[in-house]
C-alpha positions in Angstrom: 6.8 19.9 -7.1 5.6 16.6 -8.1 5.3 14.3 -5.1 4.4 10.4 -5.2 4.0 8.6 -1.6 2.6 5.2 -2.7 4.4 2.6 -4.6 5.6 -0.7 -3.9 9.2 -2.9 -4.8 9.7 -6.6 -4.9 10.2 -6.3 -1.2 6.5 -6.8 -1.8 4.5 -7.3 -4.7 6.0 -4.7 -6.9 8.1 -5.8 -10.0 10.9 -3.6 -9.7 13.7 -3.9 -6.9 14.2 -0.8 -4.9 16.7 0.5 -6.7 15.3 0.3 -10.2 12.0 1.7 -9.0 14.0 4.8 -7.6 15.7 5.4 -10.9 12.0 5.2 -12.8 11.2 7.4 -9.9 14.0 10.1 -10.9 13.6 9.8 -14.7 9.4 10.6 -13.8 10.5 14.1 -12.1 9.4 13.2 -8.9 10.7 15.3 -6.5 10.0 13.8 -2.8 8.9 10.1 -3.2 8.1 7.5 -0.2 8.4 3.4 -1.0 5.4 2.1 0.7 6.0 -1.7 0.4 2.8 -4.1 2.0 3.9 -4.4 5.8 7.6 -4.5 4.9 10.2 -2.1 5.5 13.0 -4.4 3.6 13.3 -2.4 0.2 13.8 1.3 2.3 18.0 1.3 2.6 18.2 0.6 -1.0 16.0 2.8 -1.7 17.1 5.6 0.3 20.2 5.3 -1.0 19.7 5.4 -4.7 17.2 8.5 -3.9 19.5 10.7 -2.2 22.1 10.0 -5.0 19.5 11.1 -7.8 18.6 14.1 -5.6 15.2 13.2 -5.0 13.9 13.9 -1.4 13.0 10.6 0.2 10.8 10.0 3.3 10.5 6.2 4.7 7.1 4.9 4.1 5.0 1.4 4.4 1.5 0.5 3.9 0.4 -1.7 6.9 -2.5 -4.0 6.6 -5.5 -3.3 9.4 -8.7 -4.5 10.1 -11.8 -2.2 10.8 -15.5 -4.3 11.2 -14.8 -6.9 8.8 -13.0 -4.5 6.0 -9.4 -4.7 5.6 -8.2 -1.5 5.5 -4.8 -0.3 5.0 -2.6 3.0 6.4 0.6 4.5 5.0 3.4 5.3 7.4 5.6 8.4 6.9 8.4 9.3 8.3 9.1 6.6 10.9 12.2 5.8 12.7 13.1 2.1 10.8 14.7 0.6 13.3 12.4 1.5 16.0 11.0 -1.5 18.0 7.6 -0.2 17.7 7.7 -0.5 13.8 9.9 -3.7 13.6 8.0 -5.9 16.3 4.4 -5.1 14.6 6.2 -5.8 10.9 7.7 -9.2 12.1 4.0 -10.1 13.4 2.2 -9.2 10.4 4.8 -11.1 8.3 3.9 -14.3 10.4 0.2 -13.1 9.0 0.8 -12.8 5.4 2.6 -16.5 5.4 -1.0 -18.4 7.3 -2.5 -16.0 4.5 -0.7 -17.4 1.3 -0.9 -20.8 2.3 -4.9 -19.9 2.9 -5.8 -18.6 -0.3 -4.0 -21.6 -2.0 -5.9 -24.3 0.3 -8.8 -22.0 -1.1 -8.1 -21.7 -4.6 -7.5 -25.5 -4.9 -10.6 -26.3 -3.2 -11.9 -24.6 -6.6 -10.3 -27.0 -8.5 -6.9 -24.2 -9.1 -4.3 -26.2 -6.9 -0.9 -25.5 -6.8 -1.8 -21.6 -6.0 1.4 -21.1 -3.4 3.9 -22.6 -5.4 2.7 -21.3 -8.2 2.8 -17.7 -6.8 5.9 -18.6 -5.3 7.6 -19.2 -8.8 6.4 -16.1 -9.9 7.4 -13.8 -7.1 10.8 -15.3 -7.6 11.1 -15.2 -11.1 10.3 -11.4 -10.2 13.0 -11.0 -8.5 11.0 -11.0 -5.2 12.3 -11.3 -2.0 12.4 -14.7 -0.7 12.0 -13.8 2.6 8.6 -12.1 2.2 5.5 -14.2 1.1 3.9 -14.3 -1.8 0.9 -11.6 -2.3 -2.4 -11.5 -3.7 -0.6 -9.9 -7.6 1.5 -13.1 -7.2 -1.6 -15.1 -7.5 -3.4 -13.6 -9.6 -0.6 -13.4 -12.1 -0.1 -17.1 -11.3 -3.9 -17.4 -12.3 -3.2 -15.7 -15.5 -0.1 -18.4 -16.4 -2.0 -21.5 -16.1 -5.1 -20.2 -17.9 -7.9 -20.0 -15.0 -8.6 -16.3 -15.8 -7.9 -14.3 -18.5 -6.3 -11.2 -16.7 -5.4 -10.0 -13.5 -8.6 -7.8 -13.5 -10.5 -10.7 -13.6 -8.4 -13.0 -10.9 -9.3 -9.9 -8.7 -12.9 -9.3 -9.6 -13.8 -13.2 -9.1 -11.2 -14.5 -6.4 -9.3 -12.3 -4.9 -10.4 -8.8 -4.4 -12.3 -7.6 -1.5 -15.1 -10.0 -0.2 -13.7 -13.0 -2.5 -12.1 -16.1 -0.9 -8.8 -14.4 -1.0 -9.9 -11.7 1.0 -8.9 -13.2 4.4 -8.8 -10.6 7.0 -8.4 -12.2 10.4 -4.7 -12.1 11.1 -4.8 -7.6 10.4 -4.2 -5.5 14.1 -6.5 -3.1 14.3 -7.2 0.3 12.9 -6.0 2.1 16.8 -3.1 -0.6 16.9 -1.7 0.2 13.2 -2.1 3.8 14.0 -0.4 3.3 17.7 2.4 1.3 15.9 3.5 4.2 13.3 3.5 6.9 15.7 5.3 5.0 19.1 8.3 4.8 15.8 8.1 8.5 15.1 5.7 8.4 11.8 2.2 9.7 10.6 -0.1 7.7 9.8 -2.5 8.1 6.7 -5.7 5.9 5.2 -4.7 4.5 2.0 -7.5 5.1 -1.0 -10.6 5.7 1.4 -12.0 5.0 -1.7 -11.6 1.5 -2.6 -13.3 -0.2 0.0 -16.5 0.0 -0.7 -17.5 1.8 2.2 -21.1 3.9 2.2 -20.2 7.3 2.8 -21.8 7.1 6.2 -19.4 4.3 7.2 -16.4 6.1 6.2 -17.1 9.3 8.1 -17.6 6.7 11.2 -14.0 4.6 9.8 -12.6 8.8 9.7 -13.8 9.5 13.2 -12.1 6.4 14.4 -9.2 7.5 12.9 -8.7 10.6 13.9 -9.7 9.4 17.7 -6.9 7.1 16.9 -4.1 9.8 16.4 -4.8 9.2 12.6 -3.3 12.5 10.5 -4.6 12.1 7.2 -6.1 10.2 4.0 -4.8 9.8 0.9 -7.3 11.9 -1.4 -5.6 11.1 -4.8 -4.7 7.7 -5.8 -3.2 7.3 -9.6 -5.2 8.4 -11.7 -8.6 8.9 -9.5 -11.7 10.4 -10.9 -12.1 14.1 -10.3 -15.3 13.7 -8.3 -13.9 11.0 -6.1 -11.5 13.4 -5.1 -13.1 16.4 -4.6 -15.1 14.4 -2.4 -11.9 12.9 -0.7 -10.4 16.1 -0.3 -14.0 17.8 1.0 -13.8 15.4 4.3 -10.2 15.7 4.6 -10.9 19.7 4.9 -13.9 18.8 7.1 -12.1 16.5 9.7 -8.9 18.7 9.8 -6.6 16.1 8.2 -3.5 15.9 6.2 -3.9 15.1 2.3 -1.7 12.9 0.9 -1.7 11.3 -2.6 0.5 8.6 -4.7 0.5 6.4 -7.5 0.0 3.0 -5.9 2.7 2.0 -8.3 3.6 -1.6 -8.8 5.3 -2.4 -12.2 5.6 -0.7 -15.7 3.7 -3.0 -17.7 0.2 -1.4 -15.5 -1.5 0.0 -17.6 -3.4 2.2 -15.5 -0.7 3.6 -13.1 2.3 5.9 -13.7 4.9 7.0 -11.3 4.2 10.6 -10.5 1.3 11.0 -13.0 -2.2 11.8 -10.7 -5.0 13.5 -10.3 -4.5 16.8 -8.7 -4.7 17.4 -5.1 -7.5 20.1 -4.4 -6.2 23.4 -3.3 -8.1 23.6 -0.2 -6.3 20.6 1.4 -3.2 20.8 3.1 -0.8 18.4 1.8 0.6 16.2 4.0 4.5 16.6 3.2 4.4 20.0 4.8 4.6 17.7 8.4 7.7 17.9 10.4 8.2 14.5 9.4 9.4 15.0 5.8 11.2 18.2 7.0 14.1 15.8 9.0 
């Protein structure tokens, strides 16, 4: 069975609307597949919908933003109730959030002699197809970045600006690690550390970050992310075995021209870990 529970839709800062992400998810061979849009639960009818007509098992999914000791973290829900007050109150807040955010990075970005950032990224979430609704994120910029020549690629916008620890990297306005967790499963969900890996944590500060977690009523991490190297996830699958969680493992999926991501096409989960589709959750 090939299962992918990470990937995102214009709803956020994916390229592909709902629907035509869910057809590229059926034309992959995936079989159960979860649309994890940034804090945003918009895209999920659609794509529920055009799923279940391709007979592929869908579960809802969203990848909330969360702070943890000065790291922005994030955590995949699965399986939630969408219209559960829990899950729609703490959405609406963070949405509030993400808006202060944009408008930060661009009073940022022009204090480096780059103004225009938030209508820039505006135009190109739009031209996107985006959501109009939602605000602009970080890929929005960076692509922005690209179009009027102050970096070359989005690797670099990333690696200089906006990645983690660069002026675009503003964390105050995430709930915490207990509140994101408390959030998902008050609307029915599990909740699941997205790529452990990418933070930059030291290994001693993600078993505390795991600990935490699980305290929390945290179920699992995702141990494979795209195409993760095989020592990262034995590793990631090792301390999912140790601390008795869930593994989960997706994509991270955001548009067709990435050259480094393809929908259903990962590193293999470790057979020791117990994957985390075989919760009651994805059984409804």
């Amino acid at each position: 069975m090939i299962v992918d529970l990470h990937m995102h839709s214009t709803a956020s800062d994916g390229s592909l609307s709902p629907e035509a992400l869910m057809q590229r998810v059926h034309a992959a061979g995936v079989d159960l597949v979860a649309l994890t849009d940034h804090d945003c639960i918009d895209g999920q009818a659609e794509a529920a919908a055009t799923a279940r007509a391709l007979g592929v098992r869908w579960v809802s999914g969203v990848e909330m933003s969360a702070q943890w000791f000065g790291h922005t973290l994030h955590i995949l829900g699965y399986g939630f109730d969408l219209d559960a007050p829990a899950m729609v109150d703490a959405l609406a807040a963070v949405r509030e959030g993400r808006w202060s955010r944009a408008h930060q990075i661009s009073e940022r970005l022009a204090g480096k002699r780059m103004p225009g950032a938030f209508d820039g990224a505006v135009a190109v979430q739009q031209a996107a197809g985006g959501d109009a609704s939602q605000p602009p994120g970080r890929p929005h910029f960076a692509e922005w970045m690209v179009q009027a020549g102050h970096v070359r690629d989005h690797g670099e916008a990333f690696r200089k600006w906006l990645g983690a620890g660069k002026l675009g990297d503003i964390r105050q306005h995430w709930p915490t690690v207990a509140e994101v967790v408390s959030q998902i499963r008050a609307a029915g969900g599990v909740a699941v550390i997205a790529h452990p890996w990418h933070y930059g944590l030291t290994r001693s500060k993600l078993r505390a970050l795991l600990r935490e977690f699980a305290t929390a009523g945290g179920r699992g991490i995702e141990v494979v992310n795209g195409k993760q190297p095989v020592d990262q996830v034995a590793y990631l699958g090792k301390l999912s075995v140790e601390f008795g969680f869930l593994a989960s493992c997706g994509s991270d999926f955001h548009s067709p021209d990435s050259p480094w991501t393809s929908l259903g096409n990962m590193t293999a989960l470790p057979a020791d870990c117990d994957p985390v589709w075989e919760d009651r959750v994805f059984c409804g």
